[in-house]
Backbone bond lengths (Angstrom), bond angles and torsions (degrees), N, CA, C in turn:
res aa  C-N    CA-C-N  psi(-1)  N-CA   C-N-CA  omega(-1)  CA-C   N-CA-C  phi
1 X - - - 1.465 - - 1.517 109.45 -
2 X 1.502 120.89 142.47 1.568 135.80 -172.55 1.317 93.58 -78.34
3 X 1.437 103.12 132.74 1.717 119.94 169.19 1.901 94.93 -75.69
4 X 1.079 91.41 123.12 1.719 139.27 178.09 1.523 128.26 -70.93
5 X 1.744 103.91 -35.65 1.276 118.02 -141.80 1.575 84.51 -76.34
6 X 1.135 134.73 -55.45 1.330 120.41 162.88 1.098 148.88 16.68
7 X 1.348 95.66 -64.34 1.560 127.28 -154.90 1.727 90.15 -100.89
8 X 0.990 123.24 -27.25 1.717 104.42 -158.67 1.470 98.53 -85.93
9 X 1.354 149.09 -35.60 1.848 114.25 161.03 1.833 118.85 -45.29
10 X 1.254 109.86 -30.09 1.496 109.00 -178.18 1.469 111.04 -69.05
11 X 1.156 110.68 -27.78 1.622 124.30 -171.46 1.488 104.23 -84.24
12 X 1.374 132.59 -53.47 1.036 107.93 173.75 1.626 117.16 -101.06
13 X 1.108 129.62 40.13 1.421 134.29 130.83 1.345 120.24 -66.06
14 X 1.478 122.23 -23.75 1.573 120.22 -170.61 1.501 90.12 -129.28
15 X 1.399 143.53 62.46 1.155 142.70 -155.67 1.656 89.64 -124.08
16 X 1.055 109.41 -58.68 1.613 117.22 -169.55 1.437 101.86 -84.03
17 X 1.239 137.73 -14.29 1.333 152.72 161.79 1.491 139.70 -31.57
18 X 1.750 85.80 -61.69 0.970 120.13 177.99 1.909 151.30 -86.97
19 X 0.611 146.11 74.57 1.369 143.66 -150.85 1.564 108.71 -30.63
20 X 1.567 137.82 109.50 1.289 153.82 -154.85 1.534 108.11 -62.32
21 X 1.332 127.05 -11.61 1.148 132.39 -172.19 1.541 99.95 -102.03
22 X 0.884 107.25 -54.99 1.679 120.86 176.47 1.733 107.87 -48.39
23 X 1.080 113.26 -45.87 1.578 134.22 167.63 1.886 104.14 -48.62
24 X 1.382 117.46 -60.18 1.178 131.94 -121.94 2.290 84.55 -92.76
25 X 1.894 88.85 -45.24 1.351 85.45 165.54 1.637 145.77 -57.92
26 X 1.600 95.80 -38.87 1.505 128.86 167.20 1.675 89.61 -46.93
27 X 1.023 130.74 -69.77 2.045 120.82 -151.92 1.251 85.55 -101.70
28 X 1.521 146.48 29.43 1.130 136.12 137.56 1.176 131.65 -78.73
29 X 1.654 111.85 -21.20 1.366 120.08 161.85 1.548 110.24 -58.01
30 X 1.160 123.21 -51.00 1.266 128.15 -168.55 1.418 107.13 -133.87
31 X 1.775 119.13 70.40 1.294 109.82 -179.59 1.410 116.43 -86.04
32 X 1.453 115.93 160.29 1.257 147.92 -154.10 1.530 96.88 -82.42
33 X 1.254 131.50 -50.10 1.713 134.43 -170.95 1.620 104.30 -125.89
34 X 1.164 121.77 124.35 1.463 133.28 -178.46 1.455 102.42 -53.86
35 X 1.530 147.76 124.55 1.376 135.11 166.27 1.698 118.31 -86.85
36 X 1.042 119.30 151.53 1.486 117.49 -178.55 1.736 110.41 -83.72
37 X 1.440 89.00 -49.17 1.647 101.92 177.26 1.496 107.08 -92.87
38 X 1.646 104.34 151.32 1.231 115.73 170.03 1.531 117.13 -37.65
39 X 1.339 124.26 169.54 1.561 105.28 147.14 1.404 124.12 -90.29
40 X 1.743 118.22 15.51 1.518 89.73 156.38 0.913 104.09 -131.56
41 X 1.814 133.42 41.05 1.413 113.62 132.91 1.335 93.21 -86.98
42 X 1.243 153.49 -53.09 1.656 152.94 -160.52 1.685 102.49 -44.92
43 X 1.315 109.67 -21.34 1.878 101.57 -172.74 1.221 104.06 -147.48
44 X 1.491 109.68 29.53 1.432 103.14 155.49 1.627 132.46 -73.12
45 X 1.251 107.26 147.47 1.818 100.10 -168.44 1.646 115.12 -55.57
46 X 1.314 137.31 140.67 1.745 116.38 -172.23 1.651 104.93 -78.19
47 X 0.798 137.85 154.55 1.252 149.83 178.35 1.582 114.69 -70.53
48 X 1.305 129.53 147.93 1.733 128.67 177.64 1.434 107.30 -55.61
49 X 1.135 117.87 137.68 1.740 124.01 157.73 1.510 106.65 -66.63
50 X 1.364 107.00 171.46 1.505 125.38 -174.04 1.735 94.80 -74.10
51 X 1.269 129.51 20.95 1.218 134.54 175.73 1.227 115.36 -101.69
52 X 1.229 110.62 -24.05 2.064 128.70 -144.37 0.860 97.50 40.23
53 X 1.460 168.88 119.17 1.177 159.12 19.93 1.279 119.79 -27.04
54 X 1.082 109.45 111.25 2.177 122.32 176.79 1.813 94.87 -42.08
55 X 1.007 97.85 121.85 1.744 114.11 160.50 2.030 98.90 -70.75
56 X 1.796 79.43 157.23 1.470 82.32 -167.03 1.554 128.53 -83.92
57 X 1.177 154.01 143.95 1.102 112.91 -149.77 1.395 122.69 -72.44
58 X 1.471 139.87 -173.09 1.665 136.58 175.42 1.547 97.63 -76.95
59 X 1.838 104.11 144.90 1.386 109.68 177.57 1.774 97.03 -109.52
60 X 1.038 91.21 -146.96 1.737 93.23 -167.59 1.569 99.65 -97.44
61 X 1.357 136.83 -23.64 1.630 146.45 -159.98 2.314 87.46 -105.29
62 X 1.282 111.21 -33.43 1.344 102.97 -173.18 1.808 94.16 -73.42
63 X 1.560 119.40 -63.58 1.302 102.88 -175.68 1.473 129.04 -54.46
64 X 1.728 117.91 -22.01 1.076 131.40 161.71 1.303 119.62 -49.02
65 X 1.442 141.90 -53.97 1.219 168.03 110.21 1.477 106.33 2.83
66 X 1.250 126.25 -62.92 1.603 112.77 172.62 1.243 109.87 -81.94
67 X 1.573 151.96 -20.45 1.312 119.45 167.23 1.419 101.36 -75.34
68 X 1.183 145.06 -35.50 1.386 127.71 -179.72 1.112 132.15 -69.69
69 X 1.777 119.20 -20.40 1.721 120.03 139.06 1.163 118.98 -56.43
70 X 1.377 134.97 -17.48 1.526 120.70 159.28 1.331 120.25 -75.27
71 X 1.071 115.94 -33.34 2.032 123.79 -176.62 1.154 76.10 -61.35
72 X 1.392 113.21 -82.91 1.868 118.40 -156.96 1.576 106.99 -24.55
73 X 1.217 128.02 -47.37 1.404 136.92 -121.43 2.101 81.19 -108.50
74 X 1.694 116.80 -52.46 0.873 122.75 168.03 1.798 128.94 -44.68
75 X 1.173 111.17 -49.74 1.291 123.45 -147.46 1.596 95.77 -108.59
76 X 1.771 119.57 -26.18 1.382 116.89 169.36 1.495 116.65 -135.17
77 X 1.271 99.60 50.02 1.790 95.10 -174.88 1.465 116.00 -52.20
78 X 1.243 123.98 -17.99 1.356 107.91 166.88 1.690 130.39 -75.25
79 X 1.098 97.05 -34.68 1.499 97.40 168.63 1.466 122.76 -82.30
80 X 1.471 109.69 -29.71 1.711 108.78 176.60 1.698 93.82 -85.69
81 X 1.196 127.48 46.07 1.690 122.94 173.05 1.677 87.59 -87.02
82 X 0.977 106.77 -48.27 1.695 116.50 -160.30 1.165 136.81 -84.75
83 X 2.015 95.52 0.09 1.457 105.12 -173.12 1.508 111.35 -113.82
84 X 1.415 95.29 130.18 1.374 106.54 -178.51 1.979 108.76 -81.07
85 X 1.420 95.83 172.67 1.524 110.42 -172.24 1.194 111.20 -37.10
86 X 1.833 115.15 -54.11 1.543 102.98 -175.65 1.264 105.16 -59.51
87 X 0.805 136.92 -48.44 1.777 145.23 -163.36 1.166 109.06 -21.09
88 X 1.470 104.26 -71.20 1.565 127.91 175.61 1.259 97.48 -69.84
89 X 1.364 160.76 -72.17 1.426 140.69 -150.23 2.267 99.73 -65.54
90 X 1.196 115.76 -23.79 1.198 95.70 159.58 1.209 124.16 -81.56
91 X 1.297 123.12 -39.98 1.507 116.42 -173.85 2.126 98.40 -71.86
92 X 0.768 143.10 -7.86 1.200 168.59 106.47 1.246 127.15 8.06
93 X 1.754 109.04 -54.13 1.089 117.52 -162.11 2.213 97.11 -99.83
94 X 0.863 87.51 -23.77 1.875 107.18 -173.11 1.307 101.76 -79.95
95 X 1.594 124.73 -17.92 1.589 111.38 171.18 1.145 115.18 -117.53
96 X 1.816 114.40 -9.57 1.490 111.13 140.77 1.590 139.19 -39.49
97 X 1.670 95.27 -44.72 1.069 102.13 159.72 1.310 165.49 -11.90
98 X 1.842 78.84 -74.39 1.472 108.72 -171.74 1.949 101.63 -95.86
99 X 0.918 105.20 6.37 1.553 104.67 174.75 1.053 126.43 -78.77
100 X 1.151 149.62 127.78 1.887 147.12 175.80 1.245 127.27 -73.95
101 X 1.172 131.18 145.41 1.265 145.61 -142.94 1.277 97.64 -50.69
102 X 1.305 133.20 -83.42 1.446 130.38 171.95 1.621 140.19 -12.82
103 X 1.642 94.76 -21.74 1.606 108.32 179.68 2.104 85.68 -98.91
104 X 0.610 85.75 -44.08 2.168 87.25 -158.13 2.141 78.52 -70.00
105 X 1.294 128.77 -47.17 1.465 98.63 150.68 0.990 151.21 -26.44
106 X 1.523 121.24 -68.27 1.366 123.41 127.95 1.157 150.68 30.83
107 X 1.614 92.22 -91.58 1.560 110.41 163.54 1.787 125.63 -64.35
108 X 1.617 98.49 -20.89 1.286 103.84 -143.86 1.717 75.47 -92.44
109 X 1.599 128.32 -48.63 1.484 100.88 165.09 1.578 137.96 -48.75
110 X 1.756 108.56 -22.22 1.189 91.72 -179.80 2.037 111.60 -98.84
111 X 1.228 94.31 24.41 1.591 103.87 -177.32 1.374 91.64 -104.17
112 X 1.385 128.69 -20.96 1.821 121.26 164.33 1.897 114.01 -84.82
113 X 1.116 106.28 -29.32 1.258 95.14 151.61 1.232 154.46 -49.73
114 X 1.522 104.68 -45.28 1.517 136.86 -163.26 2.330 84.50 -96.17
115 X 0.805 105.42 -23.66 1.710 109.04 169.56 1.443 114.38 -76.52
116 X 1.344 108.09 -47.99 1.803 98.35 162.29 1.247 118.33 -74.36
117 X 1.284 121.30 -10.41 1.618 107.12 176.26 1.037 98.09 -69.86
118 X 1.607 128.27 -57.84 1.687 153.65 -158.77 1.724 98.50 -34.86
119 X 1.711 101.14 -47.04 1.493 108.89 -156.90 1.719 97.60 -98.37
120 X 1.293 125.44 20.85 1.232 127.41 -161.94 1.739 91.27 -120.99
121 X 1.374 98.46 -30.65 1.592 105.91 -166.96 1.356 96.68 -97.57
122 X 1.441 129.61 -38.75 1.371 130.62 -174.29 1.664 123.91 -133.13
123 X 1.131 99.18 55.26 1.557 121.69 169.83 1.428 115.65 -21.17
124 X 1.196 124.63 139.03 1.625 128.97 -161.42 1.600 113.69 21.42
125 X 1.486 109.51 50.82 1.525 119.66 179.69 1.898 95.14 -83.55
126 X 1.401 116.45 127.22 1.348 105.19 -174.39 1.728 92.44 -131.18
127 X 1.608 103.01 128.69 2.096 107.92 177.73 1.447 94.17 -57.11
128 X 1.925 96.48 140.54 0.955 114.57 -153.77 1.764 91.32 -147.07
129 X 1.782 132.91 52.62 1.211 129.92 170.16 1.246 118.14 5.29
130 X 1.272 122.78 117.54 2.086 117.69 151.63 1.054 106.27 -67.68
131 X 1.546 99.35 137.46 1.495 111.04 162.99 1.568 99.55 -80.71
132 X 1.908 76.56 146.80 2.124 79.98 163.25 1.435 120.08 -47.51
133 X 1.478 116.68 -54.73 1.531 114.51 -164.13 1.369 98.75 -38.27
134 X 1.820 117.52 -58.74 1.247 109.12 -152.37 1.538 120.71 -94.15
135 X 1.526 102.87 26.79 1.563 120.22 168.87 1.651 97.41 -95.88
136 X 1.561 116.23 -31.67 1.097 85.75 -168.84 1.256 121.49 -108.45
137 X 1.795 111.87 1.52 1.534 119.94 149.69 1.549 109.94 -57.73
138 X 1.320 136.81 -39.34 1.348 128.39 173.87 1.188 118.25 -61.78
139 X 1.275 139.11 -39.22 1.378 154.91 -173.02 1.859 98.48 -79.99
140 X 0.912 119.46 -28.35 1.829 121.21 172.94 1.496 104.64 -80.94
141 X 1.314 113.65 -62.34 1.708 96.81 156.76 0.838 138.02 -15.40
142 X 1.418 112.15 -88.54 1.434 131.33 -169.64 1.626 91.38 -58.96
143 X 1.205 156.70 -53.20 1.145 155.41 -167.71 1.548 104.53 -53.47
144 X 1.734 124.05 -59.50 0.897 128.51 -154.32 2.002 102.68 -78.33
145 X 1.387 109.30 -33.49 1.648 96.12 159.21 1.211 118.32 -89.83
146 X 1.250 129.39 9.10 1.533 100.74 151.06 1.268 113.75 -87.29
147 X 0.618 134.49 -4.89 2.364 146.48 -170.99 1.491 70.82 -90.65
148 X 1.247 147.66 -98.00 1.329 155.53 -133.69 1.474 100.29 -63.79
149 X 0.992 139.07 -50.87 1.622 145.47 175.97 1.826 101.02 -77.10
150 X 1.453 142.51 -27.22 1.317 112.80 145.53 1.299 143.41 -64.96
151 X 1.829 80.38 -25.49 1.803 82.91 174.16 1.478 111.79 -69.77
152 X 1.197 109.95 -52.04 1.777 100.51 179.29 1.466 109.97 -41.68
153 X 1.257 118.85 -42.27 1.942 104.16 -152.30 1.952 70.41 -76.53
154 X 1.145 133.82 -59.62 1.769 117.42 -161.02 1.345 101.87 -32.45
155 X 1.673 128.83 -76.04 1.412 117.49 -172.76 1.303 133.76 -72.78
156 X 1.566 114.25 8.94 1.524 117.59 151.54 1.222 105.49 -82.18
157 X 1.637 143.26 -51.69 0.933 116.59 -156.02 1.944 102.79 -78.83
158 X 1.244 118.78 -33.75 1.589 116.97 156.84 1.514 133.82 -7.57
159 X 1.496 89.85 -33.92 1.640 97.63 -179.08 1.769 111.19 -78.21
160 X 1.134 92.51 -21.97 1.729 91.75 -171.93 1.508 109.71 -155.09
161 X 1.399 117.16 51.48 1.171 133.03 157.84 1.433 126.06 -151.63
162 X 1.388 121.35 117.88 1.393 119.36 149.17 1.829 131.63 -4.96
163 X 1.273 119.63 141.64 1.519 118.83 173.51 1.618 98.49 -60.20
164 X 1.105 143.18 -52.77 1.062 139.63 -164.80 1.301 101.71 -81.81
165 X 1.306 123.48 -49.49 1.657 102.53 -177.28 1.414 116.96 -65.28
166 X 1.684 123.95 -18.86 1.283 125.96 167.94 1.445 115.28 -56.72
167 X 1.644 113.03 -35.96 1.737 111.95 -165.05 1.554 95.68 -94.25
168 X 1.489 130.81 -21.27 1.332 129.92 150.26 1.942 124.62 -34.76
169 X 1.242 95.54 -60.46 1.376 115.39 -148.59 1.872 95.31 -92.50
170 X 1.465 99.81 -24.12 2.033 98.63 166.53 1.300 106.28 -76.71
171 X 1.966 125.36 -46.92 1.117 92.29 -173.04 1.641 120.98 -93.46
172 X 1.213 132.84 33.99 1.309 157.75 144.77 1.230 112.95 -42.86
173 X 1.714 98.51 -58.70 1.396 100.76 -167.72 1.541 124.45 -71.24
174 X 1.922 92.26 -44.60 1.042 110.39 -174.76 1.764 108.96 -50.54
175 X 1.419 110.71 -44.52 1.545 109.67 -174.21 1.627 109.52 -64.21
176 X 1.607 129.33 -48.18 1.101 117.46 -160.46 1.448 105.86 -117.56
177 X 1.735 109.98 48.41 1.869 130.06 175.49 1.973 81.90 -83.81
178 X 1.191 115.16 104.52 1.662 107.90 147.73 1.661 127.49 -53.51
179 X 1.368 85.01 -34.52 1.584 97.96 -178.11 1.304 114.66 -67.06
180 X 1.391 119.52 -16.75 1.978 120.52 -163.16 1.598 108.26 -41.41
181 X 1.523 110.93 -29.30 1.559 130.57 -177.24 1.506 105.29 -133.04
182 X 1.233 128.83 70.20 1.207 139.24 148.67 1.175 103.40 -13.36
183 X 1.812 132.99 151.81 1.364 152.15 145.60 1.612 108.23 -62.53
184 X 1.181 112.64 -47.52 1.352 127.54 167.55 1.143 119.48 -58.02
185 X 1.477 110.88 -66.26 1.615 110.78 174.94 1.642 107.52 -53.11
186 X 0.943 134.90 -13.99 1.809 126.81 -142.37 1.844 79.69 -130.12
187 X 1.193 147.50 14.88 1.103 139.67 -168.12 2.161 87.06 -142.49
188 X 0.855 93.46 -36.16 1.524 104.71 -164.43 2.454 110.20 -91.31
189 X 1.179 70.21 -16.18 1.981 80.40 167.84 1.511 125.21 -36.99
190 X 1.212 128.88 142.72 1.408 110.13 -171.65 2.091 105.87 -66.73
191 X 1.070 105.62 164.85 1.338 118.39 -166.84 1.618 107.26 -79.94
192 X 1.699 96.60 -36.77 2.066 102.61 166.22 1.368 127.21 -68.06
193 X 1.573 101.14 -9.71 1.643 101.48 -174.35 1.315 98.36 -83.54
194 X 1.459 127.03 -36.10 1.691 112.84 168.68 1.882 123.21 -95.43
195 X 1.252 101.64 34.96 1.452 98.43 -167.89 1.942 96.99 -80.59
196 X 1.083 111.77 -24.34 1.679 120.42 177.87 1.448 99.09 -61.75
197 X 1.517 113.26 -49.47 1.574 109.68 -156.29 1.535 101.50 -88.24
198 X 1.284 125.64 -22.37 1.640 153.44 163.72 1.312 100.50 -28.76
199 X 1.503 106.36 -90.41 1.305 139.33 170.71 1.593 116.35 -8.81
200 X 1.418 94.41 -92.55 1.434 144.57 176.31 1.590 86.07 -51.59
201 X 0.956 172.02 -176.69 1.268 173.00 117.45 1.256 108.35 129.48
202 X 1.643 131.74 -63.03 1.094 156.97 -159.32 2.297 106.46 -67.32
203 X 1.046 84.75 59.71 1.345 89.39 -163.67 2.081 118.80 -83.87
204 X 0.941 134.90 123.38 1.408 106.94 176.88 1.439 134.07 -101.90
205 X 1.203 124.33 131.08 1.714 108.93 -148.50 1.511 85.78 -139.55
């Protein structure tokens, strides 16, 4: 890979300048951080929650964060079987970190990209904070059908299984559920649950 360091006062002199796509192609010839995902699953717009409320758009630490749940997910699917969202936004946040200005550049053009899609898909979409209450009426939901959807699969499988083949055949599932961390669910999270790691991440060096 071409030493860079060069180039980054020139780059952000024409940063605001420039049209973000036009940018995004330029260090695509010779990008700075290998991506796992394409760039248009990496900046595709996120889809509505079961709320309709427009999700917010991707920042530069969220797309950072989803190609590195794919490496993770690629390179150790057995161990990332078990890790939930925070998991990865911490282990996430520690190799954000350690990255140099030129890569968190990078991102930060393709986090203006992935913003015109946002506003391409959701026209006069304006951030709109969750309230706690109604994070934590959503979070009782979603809690109360999954309790309701285990209980069903327990007394279906009841009919024609053993106690032991029942505590067999749950934790079966439980280990090889792909879904335990949805792409959806893990793309679709409220926007306050990472505003700490958001924040805190967004560093300029």
């Amino acid at each position: 890979m071409s030493d860079r360091r060069g180039k980054v006062p020139t780059f952000n002199k024409i940063f605001f300048e420039t049209d973000p796509e036009i940018l995004m192609k330029e260090m695509m010839d010779d990008p700075p951080y290998e991506l796992t995902l394409s760039l248009e699953e990496l900046l595709a717009a996120r889809k509505k929650r079961k709320s309709q409320k427009p999700p917010r758009a991707q920042n530069k630490f969220i797309l950072f964060r989803k190609d590195f749940t794919a490496r993770a997910r690629k390179e150790d699917p057995v161990r990332t079987k078990s890790m939930n969202t925070r998991d990865f936004s911490t282990e996430a946040k520690k190799e954000w970190d350690d990255q140099p200005a030129e890569v968190q550049q990078f991102f930060t053009i393709l986090a203006k990209v992935a913003t015109k899609k946002h506003k391409a898909m959701y026209p006069g979409y304006v951030y709109e904070p969750e309230k706690k209450q109604d994070k934590q009426v959503a979070a009782s939901e979603e809690n109360l059908t999954n309790d309701s959807s285990d209980k069903q699969a327990a007394a279906s499988e009841e009919n024609f299984m053993d106690a032991n083949k029942q505590a067999a055949a749950s934790e079966e599932n439980f280990m090889d559920d792909p879904q335990a961390v949805s792409e959806e669910n893990f793309m679709d999270d409220s926007s306050d649950e990472f505003e700490e790691y958001v924040d805190y991440s967004q560093c300029s060096k």
